[in-house]
N, CA, C and O of each residue as an XYZ file, in Angstrom:
664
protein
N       0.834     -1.175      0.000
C       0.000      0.000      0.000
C       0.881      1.241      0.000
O       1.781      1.264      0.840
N       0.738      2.345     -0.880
C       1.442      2.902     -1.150
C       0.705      4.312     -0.015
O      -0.517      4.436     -0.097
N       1.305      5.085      0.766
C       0.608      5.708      1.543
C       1.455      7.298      1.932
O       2.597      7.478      2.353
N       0.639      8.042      1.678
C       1.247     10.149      1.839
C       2.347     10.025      2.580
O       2.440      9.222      3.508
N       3.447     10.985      2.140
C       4.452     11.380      3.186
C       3.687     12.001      4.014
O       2.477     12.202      4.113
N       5.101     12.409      4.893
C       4.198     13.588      5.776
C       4.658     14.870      5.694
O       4.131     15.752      6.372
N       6.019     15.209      4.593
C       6.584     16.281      3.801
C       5.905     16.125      2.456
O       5.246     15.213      1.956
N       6.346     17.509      1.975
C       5.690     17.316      0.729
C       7.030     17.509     -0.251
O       7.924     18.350     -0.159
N       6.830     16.291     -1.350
C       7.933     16.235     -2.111
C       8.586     17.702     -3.248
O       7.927     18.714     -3.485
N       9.478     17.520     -3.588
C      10.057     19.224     -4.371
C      10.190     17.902     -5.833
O      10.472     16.708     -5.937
N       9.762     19.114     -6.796
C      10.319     18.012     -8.121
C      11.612     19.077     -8.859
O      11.939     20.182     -8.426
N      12.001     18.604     -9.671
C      14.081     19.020     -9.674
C      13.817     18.871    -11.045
O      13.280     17.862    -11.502
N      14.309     20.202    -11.978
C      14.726     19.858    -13.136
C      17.045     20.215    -13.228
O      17.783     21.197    -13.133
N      17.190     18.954    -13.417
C      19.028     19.479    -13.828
C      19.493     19.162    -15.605
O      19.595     18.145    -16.291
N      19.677     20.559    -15.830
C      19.912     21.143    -17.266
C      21.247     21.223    -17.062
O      21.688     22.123    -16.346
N      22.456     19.891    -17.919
C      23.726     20.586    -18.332
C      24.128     21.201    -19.433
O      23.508     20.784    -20.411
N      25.052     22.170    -19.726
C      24.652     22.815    -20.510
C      25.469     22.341    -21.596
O      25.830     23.166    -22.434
N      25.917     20.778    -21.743
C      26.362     19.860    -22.798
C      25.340     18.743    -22.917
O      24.627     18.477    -21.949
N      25.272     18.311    -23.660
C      24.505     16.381    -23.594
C      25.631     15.721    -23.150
O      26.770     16.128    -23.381
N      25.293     14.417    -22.331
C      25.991     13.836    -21.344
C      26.991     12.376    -21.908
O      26.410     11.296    -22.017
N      28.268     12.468    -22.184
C      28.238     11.261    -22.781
C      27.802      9.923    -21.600
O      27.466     10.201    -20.449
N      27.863      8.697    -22.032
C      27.143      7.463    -21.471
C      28.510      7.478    -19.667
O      28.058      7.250    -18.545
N      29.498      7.679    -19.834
C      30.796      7.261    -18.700
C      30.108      8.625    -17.924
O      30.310      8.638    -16.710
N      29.416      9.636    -18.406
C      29.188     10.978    -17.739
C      28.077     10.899    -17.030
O      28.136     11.226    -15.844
N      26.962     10.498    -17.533
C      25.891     10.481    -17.644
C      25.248      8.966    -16.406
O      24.176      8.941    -15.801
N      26.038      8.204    -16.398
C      26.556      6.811    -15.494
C      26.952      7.693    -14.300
O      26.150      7.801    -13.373
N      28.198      8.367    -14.255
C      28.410      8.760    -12.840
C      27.331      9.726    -12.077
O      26.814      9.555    -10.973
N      27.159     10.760    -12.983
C      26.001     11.541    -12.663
C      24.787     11.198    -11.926
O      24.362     11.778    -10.927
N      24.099      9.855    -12.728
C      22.602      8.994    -11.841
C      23.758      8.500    -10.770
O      23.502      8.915     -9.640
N      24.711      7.882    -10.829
C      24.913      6.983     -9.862
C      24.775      8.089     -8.612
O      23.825      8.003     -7.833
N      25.784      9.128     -8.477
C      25.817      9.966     -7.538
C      24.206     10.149     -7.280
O      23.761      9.788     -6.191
N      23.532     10.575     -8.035
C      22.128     11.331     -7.475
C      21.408     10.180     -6.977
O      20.580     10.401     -6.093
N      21.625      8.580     -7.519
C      20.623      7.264     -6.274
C      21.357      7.550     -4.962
O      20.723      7.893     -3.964
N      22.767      7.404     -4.954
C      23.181      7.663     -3.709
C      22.982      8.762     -2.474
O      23.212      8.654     -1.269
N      22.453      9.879     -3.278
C      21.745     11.258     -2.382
C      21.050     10.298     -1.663
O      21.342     10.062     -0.490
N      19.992      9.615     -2.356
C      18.719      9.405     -1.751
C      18.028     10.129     -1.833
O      18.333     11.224     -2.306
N      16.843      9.857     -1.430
C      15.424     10.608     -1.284
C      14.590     10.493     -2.838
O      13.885     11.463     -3.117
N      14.649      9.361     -3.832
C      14.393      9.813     -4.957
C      13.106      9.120     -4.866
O      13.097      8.235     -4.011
N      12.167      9.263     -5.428
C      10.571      9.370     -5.724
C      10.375      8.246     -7.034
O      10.034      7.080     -7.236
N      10.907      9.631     -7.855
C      11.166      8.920     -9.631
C      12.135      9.673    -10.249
O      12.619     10.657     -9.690
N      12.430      9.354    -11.217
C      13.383     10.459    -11.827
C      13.291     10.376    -13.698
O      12.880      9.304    -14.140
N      13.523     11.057    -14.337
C      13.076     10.643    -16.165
C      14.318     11.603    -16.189
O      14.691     12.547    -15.491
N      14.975     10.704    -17.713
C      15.693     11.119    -18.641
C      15.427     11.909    -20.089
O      14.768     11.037    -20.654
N      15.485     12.589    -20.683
C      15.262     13.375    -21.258
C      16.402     13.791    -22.593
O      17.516     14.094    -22.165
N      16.287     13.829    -23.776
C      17.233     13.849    -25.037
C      16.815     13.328    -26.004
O      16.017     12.392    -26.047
N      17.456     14.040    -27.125
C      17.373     13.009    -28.454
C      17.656     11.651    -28.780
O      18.714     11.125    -28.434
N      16.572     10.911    -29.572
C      17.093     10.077    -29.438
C      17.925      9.260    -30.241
O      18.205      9.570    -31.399
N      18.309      8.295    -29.720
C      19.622      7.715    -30.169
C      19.215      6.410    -31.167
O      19.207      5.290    -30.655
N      18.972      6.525    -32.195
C      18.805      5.785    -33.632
C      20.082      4.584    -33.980
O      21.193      5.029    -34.268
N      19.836      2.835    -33.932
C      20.514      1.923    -33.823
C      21.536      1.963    -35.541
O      22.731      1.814    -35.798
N      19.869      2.338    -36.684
C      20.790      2.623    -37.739
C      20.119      3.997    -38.533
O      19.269      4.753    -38.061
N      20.639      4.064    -39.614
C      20.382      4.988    -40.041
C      18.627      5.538    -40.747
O      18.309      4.846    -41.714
N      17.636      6.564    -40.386
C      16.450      6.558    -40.051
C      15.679      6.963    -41.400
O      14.481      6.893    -41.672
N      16.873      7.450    -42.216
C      16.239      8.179    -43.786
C      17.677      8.761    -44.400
O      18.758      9.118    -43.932
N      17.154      8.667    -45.526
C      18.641      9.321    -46.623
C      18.542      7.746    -47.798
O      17.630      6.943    -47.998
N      19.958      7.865    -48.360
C      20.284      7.111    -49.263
C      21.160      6.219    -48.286
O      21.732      5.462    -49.069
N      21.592      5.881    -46.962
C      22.322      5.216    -45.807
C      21.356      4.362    -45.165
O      21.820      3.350    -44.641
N      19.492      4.641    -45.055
C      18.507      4.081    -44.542
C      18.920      2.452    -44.272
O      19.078      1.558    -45.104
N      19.009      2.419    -43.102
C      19.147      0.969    -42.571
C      20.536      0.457    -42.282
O      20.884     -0.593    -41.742
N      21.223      1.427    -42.758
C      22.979      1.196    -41.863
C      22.941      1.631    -40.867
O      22.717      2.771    -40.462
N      23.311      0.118    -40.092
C      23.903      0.467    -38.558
C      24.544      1.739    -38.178
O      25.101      2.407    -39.049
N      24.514      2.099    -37.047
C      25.470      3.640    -36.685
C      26.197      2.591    -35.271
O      25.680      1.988    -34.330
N      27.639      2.787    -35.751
C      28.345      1.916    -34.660
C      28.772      3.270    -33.575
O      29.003      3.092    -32.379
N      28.805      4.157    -34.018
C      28.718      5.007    -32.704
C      27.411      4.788    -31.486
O      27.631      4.708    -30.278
N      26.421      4.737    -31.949
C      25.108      4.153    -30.865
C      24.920      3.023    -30.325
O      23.780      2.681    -30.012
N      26.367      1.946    -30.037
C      26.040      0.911    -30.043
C      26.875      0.655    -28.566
O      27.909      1.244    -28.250
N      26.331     -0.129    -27.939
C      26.620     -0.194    -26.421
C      27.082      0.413    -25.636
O      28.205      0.478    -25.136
N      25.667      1.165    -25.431
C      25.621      2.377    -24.606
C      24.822      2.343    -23.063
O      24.047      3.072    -22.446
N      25.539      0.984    -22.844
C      24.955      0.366    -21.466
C      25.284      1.026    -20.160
O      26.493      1.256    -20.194
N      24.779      1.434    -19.035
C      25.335      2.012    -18.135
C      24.256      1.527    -16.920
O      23.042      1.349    -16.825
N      25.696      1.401    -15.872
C      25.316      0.727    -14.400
C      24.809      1.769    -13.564
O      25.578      2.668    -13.223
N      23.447      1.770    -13.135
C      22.990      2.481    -11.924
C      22.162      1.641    -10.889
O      21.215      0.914    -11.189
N      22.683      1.858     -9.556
C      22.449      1.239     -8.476
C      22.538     -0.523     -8.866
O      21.594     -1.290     -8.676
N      23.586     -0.842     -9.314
C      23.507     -2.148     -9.427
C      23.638     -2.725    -10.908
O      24.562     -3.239    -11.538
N      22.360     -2.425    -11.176
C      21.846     -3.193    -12.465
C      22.058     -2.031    -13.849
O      21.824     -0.823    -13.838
N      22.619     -2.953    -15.079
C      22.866     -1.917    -16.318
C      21.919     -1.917    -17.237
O      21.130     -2.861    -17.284
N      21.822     -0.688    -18.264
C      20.842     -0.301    -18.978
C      20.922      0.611    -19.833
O      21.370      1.755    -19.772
N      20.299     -0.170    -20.908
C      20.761      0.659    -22.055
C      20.076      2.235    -22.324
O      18.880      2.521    -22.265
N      21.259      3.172    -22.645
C      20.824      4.088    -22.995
C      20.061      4.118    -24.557
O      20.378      3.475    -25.557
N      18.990      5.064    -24.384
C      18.190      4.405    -25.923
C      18.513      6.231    -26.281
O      18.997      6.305    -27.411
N      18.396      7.377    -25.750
C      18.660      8.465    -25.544
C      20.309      9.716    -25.152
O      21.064      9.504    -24.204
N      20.438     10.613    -25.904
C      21.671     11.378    -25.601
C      20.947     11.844    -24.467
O      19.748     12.115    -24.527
N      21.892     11.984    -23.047
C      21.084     12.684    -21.820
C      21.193     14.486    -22.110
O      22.336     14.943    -22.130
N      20.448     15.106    -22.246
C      20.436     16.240    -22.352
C      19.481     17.185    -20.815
O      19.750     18.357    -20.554
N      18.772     16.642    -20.275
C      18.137     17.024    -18.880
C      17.462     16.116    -17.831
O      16.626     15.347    -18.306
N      17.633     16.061    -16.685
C      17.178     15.031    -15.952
C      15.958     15.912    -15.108
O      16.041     17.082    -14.736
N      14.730     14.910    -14.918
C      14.086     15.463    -14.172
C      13.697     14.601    -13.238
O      13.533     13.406    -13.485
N      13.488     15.203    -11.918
C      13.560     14.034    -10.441
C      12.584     14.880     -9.394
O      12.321     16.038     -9.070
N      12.287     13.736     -9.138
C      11.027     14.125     -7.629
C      11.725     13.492     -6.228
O      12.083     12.329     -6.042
N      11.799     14.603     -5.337
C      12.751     14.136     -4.131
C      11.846     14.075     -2.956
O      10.971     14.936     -2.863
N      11.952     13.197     -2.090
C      11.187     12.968     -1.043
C      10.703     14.451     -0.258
O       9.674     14.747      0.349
N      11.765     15.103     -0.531
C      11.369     16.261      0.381
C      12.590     17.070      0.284
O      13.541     16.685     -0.396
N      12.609     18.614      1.194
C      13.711     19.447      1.078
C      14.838     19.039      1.396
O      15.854     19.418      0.814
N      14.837     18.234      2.333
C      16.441     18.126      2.806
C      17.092     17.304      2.066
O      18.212     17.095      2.532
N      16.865     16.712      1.055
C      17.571     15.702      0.095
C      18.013     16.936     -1.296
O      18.860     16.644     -2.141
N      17.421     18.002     -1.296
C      18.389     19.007     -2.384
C      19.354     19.373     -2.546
O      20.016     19.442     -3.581
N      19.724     19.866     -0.807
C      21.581     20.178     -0.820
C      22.594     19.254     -1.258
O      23.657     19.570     -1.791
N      22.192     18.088     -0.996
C      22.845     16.598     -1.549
C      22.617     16.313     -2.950
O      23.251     15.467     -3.582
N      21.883     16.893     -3.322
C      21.432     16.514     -4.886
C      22.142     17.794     -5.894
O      22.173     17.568     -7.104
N      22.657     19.015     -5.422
C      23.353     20.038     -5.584
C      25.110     19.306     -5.492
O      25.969     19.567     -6.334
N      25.266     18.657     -4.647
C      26.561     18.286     -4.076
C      27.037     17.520     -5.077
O      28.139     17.663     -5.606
N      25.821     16.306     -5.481
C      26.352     15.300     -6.407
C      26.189     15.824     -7.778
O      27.124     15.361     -8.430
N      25.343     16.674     -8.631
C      25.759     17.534     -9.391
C      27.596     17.927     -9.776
O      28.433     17.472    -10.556
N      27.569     18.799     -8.934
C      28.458     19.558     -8.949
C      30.257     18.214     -8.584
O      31.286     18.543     -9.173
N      30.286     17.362     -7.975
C      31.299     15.631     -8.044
C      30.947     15.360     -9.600
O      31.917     15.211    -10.342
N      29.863     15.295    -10.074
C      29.907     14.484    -11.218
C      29.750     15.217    -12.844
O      29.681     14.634    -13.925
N      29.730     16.487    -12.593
C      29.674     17.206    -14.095
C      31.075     17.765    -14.045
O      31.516     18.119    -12.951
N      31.638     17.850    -14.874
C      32.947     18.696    -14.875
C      32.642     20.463    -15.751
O      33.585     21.244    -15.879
N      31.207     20.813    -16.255
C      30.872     21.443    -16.923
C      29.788     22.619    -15.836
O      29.628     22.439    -14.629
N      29.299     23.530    -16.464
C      28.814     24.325    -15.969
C      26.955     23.567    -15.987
O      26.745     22.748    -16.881
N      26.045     23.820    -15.237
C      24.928     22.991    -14.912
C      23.483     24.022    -14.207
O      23.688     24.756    -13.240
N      22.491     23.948    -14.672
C      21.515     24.852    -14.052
C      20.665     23.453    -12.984
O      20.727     22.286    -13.373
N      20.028     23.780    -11.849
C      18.907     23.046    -11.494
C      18.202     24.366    -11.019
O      18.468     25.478    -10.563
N      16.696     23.244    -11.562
C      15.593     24.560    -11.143
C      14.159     24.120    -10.603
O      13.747     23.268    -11.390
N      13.460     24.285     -9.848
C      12.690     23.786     -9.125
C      11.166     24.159    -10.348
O      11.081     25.015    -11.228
N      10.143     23.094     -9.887
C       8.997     23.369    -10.525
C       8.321     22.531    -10.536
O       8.670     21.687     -9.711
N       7.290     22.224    -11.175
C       6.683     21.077    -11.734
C       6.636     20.170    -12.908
O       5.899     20.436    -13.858
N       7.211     19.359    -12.893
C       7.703     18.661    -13.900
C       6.448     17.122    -14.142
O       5.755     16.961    -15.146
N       6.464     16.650    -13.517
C       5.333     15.288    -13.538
C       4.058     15.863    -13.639
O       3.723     17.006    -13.330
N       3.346     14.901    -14.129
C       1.761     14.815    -14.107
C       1.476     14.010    -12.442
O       2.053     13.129    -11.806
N       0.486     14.725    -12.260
C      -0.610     14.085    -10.270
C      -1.199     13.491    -10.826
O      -0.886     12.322    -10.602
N      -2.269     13.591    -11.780
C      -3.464     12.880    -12.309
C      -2.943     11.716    -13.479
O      -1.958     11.822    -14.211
N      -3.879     10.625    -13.418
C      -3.699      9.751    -14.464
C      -4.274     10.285    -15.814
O      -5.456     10.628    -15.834
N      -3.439     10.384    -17.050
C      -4.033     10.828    -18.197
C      -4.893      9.462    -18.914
O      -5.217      8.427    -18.331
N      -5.053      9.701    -19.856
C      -5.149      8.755    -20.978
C      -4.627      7.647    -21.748
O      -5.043      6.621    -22.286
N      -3.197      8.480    -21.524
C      -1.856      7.284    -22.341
C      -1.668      6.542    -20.912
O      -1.652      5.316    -21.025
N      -1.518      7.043    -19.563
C      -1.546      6.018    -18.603
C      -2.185      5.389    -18.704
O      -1.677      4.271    -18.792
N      -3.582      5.385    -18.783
C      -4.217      4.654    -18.884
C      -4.668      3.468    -20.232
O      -5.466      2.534    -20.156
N      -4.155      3.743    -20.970
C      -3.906      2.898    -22.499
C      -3.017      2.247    -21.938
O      -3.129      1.030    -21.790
N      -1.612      3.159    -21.378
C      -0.882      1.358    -21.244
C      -0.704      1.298    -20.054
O       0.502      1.483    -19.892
N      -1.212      1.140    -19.047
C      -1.446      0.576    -17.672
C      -2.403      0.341    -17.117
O      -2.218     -0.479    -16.218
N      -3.402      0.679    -17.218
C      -4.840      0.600    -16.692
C      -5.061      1.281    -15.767
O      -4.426      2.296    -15.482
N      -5.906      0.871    -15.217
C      -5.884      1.959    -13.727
C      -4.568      1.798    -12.761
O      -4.330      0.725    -12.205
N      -3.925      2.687    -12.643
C      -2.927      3.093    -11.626
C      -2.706      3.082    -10.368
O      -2.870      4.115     -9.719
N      -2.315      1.982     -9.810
C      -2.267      2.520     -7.732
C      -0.937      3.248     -8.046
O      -0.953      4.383     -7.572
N       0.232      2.941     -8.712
C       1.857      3.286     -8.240
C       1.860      4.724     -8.449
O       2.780      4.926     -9.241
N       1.232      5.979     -8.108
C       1.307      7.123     -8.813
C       2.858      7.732     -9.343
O       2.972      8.691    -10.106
N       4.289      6.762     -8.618
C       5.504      7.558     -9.304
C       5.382      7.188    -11.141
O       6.081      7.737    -11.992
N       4.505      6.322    -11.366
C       4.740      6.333    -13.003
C       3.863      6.643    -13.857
O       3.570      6.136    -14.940
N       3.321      7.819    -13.100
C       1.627      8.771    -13.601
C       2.852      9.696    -14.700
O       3.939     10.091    -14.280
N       2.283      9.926    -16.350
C       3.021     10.960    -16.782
C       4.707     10.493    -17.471
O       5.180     11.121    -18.418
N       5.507      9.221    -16.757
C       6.683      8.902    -17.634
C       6.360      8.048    -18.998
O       7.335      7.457    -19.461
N       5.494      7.949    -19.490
C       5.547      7.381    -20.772
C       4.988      8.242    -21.705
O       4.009      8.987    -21.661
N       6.077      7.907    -22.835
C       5.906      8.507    -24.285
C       5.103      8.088    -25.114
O       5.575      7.367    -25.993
N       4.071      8.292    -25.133
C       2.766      7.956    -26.043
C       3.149      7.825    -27.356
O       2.377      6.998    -27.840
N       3.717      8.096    -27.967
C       4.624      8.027    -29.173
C       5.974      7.077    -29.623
O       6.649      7.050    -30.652
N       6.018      6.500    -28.656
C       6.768      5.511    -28.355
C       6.640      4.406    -29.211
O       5.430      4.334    -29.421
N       7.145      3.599    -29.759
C       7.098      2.552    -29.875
C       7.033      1.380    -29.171
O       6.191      0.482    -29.193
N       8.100      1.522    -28.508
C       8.468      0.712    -27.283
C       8.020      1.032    -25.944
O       8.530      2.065    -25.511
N       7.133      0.390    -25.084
C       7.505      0.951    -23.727
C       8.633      0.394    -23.163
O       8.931     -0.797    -23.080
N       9.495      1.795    -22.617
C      11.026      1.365    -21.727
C      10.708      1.835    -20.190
O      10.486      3.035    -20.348
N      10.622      1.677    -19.378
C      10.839      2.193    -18.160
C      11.883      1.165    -17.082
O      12.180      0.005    -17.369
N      12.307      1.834    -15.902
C      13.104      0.948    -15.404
C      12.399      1.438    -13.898
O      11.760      2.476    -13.723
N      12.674      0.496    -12.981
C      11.641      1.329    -11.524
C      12.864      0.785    -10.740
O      13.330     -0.351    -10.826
N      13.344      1.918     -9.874
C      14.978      1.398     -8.912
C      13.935      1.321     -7.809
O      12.919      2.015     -7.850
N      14.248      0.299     -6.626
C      13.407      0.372     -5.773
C      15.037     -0.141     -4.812
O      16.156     -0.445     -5.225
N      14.364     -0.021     -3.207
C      15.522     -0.574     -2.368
C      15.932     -1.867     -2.626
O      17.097     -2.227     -2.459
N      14.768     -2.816     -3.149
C      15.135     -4.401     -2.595
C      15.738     -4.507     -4.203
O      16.884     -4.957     -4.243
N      15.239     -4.219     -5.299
C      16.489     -3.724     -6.976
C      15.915     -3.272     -7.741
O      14.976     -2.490     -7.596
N      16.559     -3.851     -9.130
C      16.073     -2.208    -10.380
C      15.571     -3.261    -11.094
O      16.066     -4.367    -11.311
N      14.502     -2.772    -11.441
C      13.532     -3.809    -12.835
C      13.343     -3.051    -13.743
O      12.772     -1.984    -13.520
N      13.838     -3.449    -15.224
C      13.187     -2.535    -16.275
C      11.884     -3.349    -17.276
O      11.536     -4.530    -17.273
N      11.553     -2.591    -17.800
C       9.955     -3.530    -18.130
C      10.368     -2.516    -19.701
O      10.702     -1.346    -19.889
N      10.086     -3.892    -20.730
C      10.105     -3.478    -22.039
C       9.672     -4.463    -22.351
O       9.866     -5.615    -21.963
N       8.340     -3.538    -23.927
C       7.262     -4.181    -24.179
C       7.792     -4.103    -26.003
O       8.075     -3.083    -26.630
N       7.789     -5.564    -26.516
C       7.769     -4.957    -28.350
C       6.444     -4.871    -28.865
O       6.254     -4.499    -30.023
């Protein structure tokens, strides 16, 4: 049973002001599971095409996009996306200064975070197309309706499960 804090959570947008390569982008989540306090968190970027999507090249592999696996809290996962902004929901205030800290260990570049609202509260439509009715509300709002694929991964304490649908 999933049941109210008794703080109310802050949601976090962190904008670097490069796209992240995969060794960057790896240390970066790793540091921010280790803050703690994380809710949910979504990745955000262009995405990353296995071969080539249109032209007179259509259907050649791109060996630059190709194992772009990276370990967080344990378990690895493929990047399908260049990281260009992360957005995260933190249990509450006192897990920000730490989430500032690990920022700033793991970018070597200049970096904005900015507070706001980033997630959907309510269940839409596409939640509901591909999930049905909802108890887990952290995964109200992370899927791309446009998607082909559903990718999600859910880190929990006891481990990390990713769920992909063809």
């Amino acid at each position: 049973m999933v049941t109210e804090p008794d703080t109310e959570s802050i949601q976090v947008e962190i904008v670097p002001y490069r796209y992240l390569m995969p060794a960057t982008a790896q240390k970066l989540l790793n540091e921010i599971y280790k803050n703690g306090g994380l809710v949910r968190i979504m990745i955000h970027g262009p995405n990353l095409p296995r071969s080539v999507p249109y032209g007179p090249g259509r259907g050649t592999p791109i060996d630059e996009n190709r194992n772009l696996l990276i370990e967080v809290g344990g378990e690895a996962f493929e990047l399908s996306v260049k990281v260009g902004r992360i957005r995260l929901e933190l249990e509450s205030e006192k897990y920000f200064d730490g989430l500032k800290a690990a920022c700033e260990r793991a970018l070597p570049f200049s970096f904005t975070i900015r507070r706001g609202k980033f997630f959907r509260t309510k269940q839409t439509l596409t939640d509901y197309a591909k999930f049905g009715n909802v108890e887990d509300k952290r995964i109200l709002g992370l899927i791309d309706p446009k998607a082909k694929k559903d990718r999600m991964a859910i880190l929990s304490e006891d481990k990390v499960t990713a769920h992909e649908e063809e």
